[in-house]
N, C-alpha and C positions, 0 to 999 in steps of 0.2 A: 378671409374677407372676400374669396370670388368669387365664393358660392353664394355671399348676401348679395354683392353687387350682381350676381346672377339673375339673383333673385328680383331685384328690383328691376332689372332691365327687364323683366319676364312678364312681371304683375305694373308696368307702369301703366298701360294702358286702360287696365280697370281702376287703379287707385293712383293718386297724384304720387308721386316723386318725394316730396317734401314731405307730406306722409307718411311716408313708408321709409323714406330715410329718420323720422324723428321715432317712428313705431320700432325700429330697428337698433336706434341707437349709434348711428353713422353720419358722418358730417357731409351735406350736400353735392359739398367741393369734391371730397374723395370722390364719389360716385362717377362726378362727372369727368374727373381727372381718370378714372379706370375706366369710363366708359369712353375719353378723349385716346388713350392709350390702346385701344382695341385691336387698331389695324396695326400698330407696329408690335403689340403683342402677337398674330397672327403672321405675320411674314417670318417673327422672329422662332415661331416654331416652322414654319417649312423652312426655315433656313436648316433646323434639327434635324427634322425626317430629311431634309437632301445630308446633311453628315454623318445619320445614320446609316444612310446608305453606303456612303462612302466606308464609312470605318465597317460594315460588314464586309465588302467585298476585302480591303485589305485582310481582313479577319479571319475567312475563312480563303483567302489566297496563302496566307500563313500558315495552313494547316492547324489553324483553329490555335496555334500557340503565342501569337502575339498577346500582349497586355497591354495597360494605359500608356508606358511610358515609350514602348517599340510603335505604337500605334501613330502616336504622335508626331516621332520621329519620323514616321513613314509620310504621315499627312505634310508635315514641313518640308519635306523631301520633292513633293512633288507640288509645294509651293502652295500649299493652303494654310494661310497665318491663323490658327485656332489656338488656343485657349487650354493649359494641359488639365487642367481643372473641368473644363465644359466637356473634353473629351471622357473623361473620367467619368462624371455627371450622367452620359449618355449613355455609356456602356455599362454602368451600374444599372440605371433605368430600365433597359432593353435586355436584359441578363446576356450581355457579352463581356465572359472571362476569358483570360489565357491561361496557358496550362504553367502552375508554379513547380519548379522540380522539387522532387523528393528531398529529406533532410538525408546528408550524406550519412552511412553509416558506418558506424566504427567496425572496422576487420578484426581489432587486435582485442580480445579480452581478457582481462587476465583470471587465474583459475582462483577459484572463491576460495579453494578446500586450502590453497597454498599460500604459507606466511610470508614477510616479507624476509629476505633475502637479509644472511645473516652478517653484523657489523664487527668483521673480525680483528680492526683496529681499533675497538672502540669510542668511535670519536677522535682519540688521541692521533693529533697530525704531527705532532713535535717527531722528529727523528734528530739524532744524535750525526748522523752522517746521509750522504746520499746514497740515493737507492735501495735503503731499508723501509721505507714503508711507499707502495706503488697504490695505482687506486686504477680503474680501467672501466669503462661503459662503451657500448655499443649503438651505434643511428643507424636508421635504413632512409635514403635517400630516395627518392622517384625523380627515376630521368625516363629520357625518352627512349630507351630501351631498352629499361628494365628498372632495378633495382640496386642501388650503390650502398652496401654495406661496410661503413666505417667504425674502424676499434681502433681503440688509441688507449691512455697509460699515461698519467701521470704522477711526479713525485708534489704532494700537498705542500712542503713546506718550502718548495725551490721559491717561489717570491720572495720568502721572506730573506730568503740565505745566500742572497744575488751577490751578498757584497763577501759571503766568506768561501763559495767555491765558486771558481770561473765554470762560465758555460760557453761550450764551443757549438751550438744551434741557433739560436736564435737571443738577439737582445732583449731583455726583460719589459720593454714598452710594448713589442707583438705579443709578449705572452697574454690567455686570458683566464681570468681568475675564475677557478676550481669552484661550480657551485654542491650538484650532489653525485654521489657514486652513484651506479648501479650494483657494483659491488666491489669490495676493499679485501685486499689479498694483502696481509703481512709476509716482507718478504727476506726478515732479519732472522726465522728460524728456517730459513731452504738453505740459506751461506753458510 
C-alpha cells in the first residue's frame, strides 16, 4: 500500500486525489491518514539508521561475534530501552550476523566392523547367592584437569535380596538401580 499511496502523492498534482484514489481502488481516509503519518513515519526511520549505527559499532567492537540477543544486552547496558525484536528486524535488514559456533563433535566412535559386546549372563540376574553373578561399566568424567575415569561393579540382584543377606556399605535407599551393563562377567565358574 506505500507504493500506491506513493503513487498518488506523486501524480496528485496532475489528477485529483479522489480520482486516483477511486481509479486505485483505496479509500480517501487511508491516503490521507498515510499521508498525515509521513513525518512520524520519517523520524521513526532515523531513529533506525541512528540504532543501526549504534548496533554496528557494538558489532564490530565484538569482533564481529555478537548476535541479536548479546546485542541487545549490550544496547540495555548502556541504557538504551529498545525492543529485542526491532533490534533483530535491524540486523536481519542491514546483514549483521554473529558468528554461531560449530555443532560439538563427537570424539568417541564406535568401530562399525565390531559387534556388540558379548551377554555372558544371559540376561539372567537371578543368582542363588552373592557375588556369583557381577556386572561392571566404565564413565570417563571431564574435570578441570583432566579426565576422571570411573569403574565400578555391581551384584544385579542385591536390591532385591536386601532383606536375606545383610550389607555392611551402604543402606539400600542410597543404592541406585542397575540400568544397562557395559559388560557382564559371570563369576560362579572363576570360584
Amino acid at each position: 500500500m506505500n507504493a500506491t499511496y506513493a503513487f498518488i502523492e506523486a501524480e496528485k498534482t496532475t489528477h485529483g486525489v479522489a480520482f486516483l484514489c477511486r481509479l486505485l481502488q483505496v479509500a480517501r481516509s487511508s491516503f490521507y491518514a498515510w499521508l498525515a503519518a509521513a513525518q512520524t513515519r520519517s523520524a521513526r526511520q532515523a531513529a533506525d539508521q541512528a540504532l543501526v549505527h549504534e548496533i554496528s559499532v557494538i558489532h564490530v567492537g565484538s569482533r564481529q561475534a555478537y548476535g541479536v540477543s548479546r546485542v541487545h544486552a549490550e544496547l540495555r547496558r548502556l541504557g538504551r530501552r529498545v525492543n529485542r525484536k526491532r533490534v533483530a528486524r535491524l540486523m536481519r535488514e542491514h546483514g549483521i550476523q554473529g558468528v554461531t559456533r560449530r555443532k560439538r563433535r563427537s570424539l568417541t566412535r564406535p568401530d562399525k566392523k565390531a559387534g556388540p559386546a558379548p551377554d555372558l549372563i544371559g540376561r539372567n540376574f537371578h543368582a542363588e547367592m552373592p557375588g556369583t553373578k557381577l556386572v561392571g561399566d566404565i564413565t570417563a568424567l571431564p574435570t578441570a584437569e583432566g579426565w576422571l575415569y570411573l569403574a565400578c561393579w555391581t551384584w544385579p540382584p542385591a536390591r532385591s535380596l536386601v532383606t536375606r543377606w545383610p550389607t555392611t556399605t551402604a543402606p539400600a535407599s542410597s543404592w541406585t538401580p542397575w540400568t544397562r551393563p557395559a559388560a557382564a562377567v559371570d563369576c560362579s565358574s572363576a570360584a
